[in-house]
Structure formats: C-alpha cells, structure tokens
C-alpha positions as CSV (number, residue, x, y, z in Angstrom):
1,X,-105.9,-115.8,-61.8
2,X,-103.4,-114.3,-64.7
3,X,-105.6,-113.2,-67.9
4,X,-102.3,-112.7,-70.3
5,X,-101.5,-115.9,-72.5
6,X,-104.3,-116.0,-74.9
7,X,-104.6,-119.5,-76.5
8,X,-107.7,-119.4,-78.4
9,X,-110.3,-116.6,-79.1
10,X,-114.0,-117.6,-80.4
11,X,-117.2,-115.2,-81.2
12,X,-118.2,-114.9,-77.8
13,X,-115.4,-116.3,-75.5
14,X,-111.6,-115.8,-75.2
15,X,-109.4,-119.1,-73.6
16,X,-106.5,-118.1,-71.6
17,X,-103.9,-120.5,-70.0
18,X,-102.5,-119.6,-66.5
19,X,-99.9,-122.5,-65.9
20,X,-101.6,-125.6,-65.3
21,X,-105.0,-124.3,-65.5
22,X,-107.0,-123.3,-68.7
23,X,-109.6,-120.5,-68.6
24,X,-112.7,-119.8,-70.8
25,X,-114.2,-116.2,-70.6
26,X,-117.3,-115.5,-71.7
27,X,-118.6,-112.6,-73.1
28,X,-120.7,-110.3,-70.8
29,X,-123.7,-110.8,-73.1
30,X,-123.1,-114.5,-72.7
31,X,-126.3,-116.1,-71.0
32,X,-125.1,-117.1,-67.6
33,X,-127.3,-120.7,-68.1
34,X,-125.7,-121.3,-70.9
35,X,-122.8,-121.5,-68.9
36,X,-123.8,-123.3,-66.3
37,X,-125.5,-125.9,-69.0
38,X,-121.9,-125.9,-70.9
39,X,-120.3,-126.5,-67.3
40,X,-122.6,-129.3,-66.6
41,X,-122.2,-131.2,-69.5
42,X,-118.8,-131.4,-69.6
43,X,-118.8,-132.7,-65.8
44,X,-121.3,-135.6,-67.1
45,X,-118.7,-136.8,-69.8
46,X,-115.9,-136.5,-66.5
47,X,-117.7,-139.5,-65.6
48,X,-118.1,-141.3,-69.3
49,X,-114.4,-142.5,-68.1
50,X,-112.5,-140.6,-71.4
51,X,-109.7,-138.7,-71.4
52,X,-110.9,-135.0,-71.1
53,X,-109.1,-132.0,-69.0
54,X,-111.2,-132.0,-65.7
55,X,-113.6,-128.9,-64.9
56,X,-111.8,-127.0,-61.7
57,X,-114.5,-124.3,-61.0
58,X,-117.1,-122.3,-62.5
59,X,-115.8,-118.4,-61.6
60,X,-115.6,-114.6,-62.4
61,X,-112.7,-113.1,-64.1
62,X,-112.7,-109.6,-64.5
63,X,-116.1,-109.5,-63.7
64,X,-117.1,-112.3,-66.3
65,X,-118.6,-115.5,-65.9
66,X,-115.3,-118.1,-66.8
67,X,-115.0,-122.0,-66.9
68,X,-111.7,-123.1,-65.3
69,X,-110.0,-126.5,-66.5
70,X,-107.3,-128.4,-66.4
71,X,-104.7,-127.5,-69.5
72,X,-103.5,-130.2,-71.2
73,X,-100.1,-129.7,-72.9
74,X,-99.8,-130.8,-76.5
75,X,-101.0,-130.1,-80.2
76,X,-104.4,-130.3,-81.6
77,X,-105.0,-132.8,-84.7
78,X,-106.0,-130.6,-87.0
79,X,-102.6,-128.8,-86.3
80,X,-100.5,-132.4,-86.4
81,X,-102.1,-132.9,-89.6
82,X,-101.1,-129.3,-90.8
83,X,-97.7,-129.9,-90.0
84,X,-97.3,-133.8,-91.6
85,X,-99.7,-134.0,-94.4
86,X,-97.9,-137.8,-95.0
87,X,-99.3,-138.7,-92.2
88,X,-103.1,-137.7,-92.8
89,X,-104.5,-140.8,-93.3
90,X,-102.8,-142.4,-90.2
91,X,-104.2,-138.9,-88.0
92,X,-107.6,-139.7,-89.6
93,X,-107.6,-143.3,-88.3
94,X,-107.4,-142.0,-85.0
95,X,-109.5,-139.7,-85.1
96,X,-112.6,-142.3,-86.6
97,X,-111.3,-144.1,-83.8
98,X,-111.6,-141.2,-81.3
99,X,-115.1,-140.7,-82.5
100,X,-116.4,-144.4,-82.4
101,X,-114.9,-144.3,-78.6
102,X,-117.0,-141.2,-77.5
103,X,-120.2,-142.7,-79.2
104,X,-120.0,-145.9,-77.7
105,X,-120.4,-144.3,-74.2
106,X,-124.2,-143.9,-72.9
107,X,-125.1,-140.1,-72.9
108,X,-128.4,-140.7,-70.9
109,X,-127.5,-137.9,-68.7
110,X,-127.4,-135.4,-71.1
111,X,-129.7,-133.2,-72.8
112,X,-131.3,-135.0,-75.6
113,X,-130.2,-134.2,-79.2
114,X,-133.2,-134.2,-81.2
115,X,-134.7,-131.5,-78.6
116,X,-131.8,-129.0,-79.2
117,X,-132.0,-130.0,-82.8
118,X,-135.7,-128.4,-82.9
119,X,-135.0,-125.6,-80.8
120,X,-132.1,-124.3,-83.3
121,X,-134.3,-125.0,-86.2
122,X,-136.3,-121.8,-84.9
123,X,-133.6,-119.7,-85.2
124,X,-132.4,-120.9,-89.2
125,X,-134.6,-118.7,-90.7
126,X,-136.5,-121.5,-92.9
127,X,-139.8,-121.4,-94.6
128,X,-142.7,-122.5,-92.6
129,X,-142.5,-126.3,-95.2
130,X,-139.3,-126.7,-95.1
131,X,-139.3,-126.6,-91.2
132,X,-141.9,-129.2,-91.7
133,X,-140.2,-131.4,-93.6
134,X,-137.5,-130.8,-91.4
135,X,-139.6,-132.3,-88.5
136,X,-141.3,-135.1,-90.2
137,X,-137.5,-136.3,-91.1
138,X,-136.3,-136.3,-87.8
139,X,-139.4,-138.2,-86.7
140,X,-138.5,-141.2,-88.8
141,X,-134.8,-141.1,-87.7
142,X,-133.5,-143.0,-84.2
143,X,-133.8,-141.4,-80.8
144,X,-130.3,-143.2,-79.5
145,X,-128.8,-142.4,-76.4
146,X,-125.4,-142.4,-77.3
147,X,-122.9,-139.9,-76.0
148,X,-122.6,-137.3,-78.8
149,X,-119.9,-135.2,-78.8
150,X,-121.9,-132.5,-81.3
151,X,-119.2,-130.6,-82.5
152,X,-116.2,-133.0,-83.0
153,X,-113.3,-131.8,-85.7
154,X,-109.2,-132.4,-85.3
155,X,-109.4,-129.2,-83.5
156,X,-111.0,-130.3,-80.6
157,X,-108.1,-133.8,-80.3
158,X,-105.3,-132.8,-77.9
159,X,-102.5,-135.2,-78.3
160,X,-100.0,-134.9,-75.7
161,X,-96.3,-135.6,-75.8
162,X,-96.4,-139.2,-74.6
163,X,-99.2,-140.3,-77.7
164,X,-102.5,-139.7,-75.2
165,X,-105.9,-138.5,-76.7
166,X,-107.9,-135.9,-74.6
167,X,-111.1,-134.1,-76.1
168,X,-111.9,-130.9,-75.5
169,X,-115.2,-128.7,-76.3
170,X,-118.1,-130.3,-74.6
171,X,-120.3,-127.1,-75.2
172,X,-123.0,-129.3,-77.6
173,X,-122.5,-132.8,-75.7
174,X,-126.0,-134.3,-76.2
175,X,-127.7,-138.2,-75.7
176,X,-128.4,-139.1,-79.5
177,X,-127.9,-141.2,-82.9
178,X,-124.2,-141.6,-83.4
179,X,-125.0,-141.4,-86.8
180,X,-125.9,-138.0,-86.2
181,X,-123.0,-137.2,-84.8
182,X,-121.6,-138.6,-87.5
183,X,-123.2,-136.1,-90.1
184,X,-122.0,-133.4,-87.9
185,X,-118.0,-134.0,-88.4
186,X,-118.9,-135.0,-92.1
187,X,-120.6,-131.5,-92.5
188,X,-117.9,-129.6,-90.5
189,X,-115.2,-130.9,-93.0
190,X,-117.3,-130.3,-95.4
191,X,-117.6,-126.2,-94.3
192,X,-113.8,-126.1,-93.6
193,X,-113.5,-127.3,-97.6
194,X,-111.8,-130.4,-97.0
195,X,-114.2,-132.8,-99.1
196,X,-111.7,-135.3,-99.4
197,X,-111.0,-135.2,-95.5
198,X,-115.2,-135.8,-95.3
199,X,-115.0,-138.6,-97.4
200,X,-112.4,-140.5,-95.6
201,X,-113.9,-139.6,-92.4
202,X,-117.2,-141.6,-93.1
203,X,-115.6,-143.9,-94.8
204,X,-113.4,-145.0,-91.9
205,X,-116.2,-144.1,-89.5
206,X,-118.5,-146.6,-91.1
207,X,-116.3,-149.7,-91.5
208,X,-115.3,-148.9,-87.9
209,X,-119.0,-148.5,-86.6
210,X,-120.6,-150.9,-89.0
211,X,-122.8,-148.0,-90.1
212,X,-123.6,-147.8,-93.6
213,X,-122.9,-144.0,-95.3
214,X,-126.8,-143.4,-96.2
215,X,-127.6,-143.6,-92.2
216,X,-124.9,-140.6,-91.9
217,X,-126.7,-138.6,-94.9
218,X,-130.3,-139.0,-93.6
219,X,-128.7,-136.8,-90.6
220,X,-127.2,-134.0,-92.5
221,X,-130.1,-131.8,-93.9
222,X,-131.1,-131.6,-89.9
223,X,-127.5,-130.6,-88.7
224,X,-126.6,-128.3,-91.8
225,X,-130.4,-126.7,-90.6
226,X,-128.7,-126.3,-86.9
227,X,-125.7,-124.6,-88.1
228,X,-128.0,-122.1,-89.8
229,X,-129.5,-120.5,-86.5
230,X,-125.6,-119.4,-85.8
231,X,-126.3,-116.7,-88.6
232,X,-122.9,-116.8,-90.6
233,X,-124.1,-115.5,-93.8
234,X,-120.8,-116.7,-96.0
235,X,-122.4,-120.1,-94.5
236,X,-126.0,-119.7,-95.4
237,X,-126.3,-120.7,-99.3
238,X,-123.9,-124.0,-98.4
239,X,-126.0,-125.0,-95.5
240,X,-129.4,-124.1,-97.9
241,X,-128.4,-126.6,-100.4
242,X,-128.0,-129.2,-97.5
243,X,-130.9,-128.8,-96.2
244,X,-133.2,-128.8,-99.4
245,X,-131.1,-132.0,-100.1
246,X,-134.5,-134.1,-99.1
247,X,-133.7,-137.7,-99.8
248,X,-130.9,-139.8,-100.7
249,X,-131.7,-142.9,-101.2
C-alpha cells in the first residue's frame, strides 16, 4: 500500500489514492470505534443500491487505523461548478436530485439521527435553556427513517467521465427526517457563504420533495447546534444566531 499521492487532507484524516484504490488515514488520536462505526455505515448504504465507491478493507497504514475504498475517477461538483459557473443552475438540479434519491432510501439500519443529534448538543457549549429548548424542539419534530446522508455538499458528488453520480463521505449517515437532512446542506451553503446557492438548493429540493421550506427551517437551529460541538470558533457567533433563531413561522 503506496502513501504518496495525497488527494484530500481533513482535521484528523489525510486521503491518499494508490491506483485503483483510495485510502483514508486517520489520525493516531482518532477513536478506533469511530472508525469502525464510519466503516460500518458506509457498508449499510453499499446495500441502499446507490452509486458509492465500495469499502475494500478496514487496515493499518503506517501503523494507523485506514479505511480502503474503491477510487472513483472524476471531478467533484463543487469543482464542476467552479470551473462553469453558466452551468450552476443545471449542476444544482442534479444535485437536489442527488439528494431526493439518497433520502428516498430506508436508513433503518443506521444509527438514528435525532440520537446523535443529542449527543453533539453536549459538546456545543450552550446554556443549560437553550439546550432545553433545543430538546423540547426536536421532540415535536418527525422521527423518519429515511436514509440521511448528514453531511451532503457538491464536494462530496463524484461525476465521472461517462456522466455517473457516486457519493462519497458516509462518516454521519444516519436513519432520520429528510427534512433534516435538508437543513443540513441548506446550512452548509450557508457556512461556505453561498446564500444564493442555499436558496436554490431548498428551493429545488422542495418542489422536488414536495416539502414545504418551513419544514427545512424547523431543522436548522438543531443542526447549526450540532456543528457547534466541532469547536471552530470563526463558526461559533454564525451557528449562535441559528440556533437562538427559535421559531419561524
């Protein structure tokens, strides 16, 4: 197994590719269930029948834990959109369209959304009522057991040469609402600056879902709460305002 060509390095993980094979290495302070968790997920949505590179092994690579895949040649959306900006709208489409596919397979398997939801609110950092509120909310809102991808952007849609869709990134795959999976993407373009981009996304994501927008913003004060416990301070006063944002309708 060749560590040389880096193709991606995160916080805690650098991805290599090694011909046909793609390689995630963890960091050593990486908990090892976490990986295992991450590996299993990813296995589940094998069998959801969409097109995502297949998990080869769970390994050690230079005496680190590493999740092997398949690599799958192409560019990402985010980077097709980068390079034609005339074609936005037309990437966007496919990528509502990508969304509504992966939310209209059953996540049952999975670990359910709502529970990791909690569990991340411990580490945000909130006031004792506003972690209240917090739970009360997501109380009134819809179990679901939809497949959610739980971190879906243009960077994680590999188009390949001959026009297929494969999705990558199945670390926060989770059984939930897809409007809550919804209010994820919305928020991520919404972090990434691209407030136009968020509004087209629901837009397009609603018509093509038959949700209405208010279902997606009932979600967002929980999921901007969940990307607090990752601790990026340039993040915290956005995600604050987010999550104070109590009611919309």
């Amino acid at each position: 197994m060749k560590l040389e060509k880096i193709i991606a390095v995160r916080t805690t993980k650098t991805v290599f590719r090694d011909g046909d094979k793609c390689i995630k290495v963890f960091d050593k302070d990486h908990a090892k269930a976490a990986i295992l968790a991450e590996a299993a997920a990813h296995a589940k949505v094998e069998e959801s029948g969409l097109r995502v590179p297949k998990i080869l092994e769970v390994t050690k690579a230079d005496g680190k834990w590493a999740i092997v895949t398949e690599y799958i040649p192409g560019k990402t959306l985010d980077r097709l959109m980068e390079e034609a900006p005339e074609k936005f709208d037309e990437y966007m489409e496919r990528f509502a369209a990508a969304h509504i596919m992966i939310n209209a397979k059953d996540g049952a398997s999975l670990p359910k959304l709502k529970e990791r939801l909690a569990e991340s609110f411990r580490g945000a950092e909130l006031s004792s009522t506003a972690m209240y509120d917090l739970m009360i909310r997501m109380e009134s809102l819809p179990d679901g057991a939809a497949l959610c991808h739980g971190d879906f952007a243009p960077s994680n849609l590999i188009v390949t040469e001959d026009g297929c869709d494969y999705i990558v990134d199945w670390k926060r795959a989770a059984q939930g609402a897809p409007a809550a999976d919804a209010a994820r993407t919305y928020l991520l373009f919404w972090l990434a600056g691209d407030i136009d981009g968020a509004d087209k996304y629901a837009a397009l994501y609603c018509n093509k879902s038959g949700l209405s927008k208010s279902d997606i913003e009932k979600w967002i004060p929980l999921r901007a709460a969940e990307r607090l416990s990752l601790g990026k301070a340039e993040e915290r006063e956005f995600l604050l305002y987010w999550v104070n944002v109590v009611d919309y309708e």
